[in-house]
KOLNURO-243739 format. One record per residue (C-alpha): x, z, y. Coordinates in steps of 0.1 Angstrom, whole numbers, padded with zeros to 4 digits, always signed. Each point is the difference from the previous one (the first is absolute). Example, Ala and Ser with C-alpha at 12.3 -4.5 7.8 and 13.67 -1.06 7.14 Angstrom:
BEGIN
+0123+0078-0045
+0014-0007+0034
//
This chain:
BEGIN
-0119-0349-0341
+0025+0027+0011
-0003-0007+0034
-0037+0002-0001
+0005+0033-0013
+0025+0011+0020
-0025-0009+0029
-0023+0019-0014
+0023+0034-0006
+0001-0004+0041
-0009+0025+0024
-0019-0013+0033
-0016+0021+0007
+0009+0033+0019
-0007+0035-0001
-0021-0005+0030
-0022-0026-0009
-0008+0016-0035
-0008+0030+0022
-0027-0020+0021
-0016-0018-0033
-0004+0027-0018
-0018+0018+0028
-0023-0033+0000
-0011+0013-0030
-0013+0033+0009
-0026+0023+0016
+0016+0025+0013
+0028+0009+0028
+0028+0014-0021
+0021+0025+0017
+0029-0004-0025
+0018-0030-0014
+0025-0006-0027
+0015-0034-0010
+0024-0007-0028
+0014-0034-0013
-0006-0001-0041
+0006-0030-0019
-0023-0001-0030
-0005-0021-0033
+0020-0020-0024
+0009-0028+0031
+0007+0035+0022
-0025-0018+0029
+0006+0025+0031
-0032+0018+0010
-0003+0025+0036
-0018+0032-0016
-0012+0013+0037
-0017+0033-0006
-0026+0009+0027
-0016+0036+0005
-0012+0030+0019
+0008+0033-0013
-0019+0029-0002
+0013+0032+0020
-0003+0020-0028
-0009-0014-0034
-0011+0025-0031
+0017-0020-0020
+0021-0031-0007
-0031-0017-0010
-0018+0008+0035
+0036-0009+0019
-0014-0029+0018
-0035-0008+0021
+0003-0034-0008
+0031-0018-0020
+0009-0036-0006
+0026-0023-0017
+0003-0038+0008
+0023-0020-0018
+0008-0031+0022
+0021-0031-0016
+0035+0002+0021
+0005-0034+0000
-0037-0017+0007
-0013+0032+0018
-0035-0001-0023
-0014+0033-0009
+0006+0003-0038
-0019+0034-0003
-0019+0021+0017
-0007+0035-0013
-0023+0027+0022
-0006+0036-0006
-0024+0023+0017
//
């Protein structure tokens, strides 16, 4: 069993391939892209948070900062998109 878990605590996946799946998952062509490695949960499973946007030139407000926004949380070790949050 620990090495099972251990297994699953793994990360195989890289920074770059989270990048490409989680732009899979989108409609539009971001023009900025942040990644961070967050482990998560009571077992601490390592998830890719890759942050894809496209900025406005000059927001109002912090609310109106972005044209279009999204989050995608990608599984680090199997490379399946967890989560997938849009905002417009």
């Amino acid at each position: 069993m620990a090495s099972r878990s251990c297994q699953q605590d793994q990360v195989r996946i890289t920074k770059e391939q989270a990048i490409v799946t989680a732009k899979r998952q989108i409609e539009f062509a971001p023009t900025l892209t942040q990644v961070r490695l967050l482990r998560q949960g009571v077992q601490s499973r390592p998830n890719w948070i890759v942050s894809l946007s496209i900025p406005r030139a000059h927001p109002t407000s912090q609310a109106d900062e972005f044209k279009e926004l999204a989050l995608v949380r990608v599984d680090a070790n199997t490379g399946k998109v967890v989560d997938v949050k849009v905002q417009r």
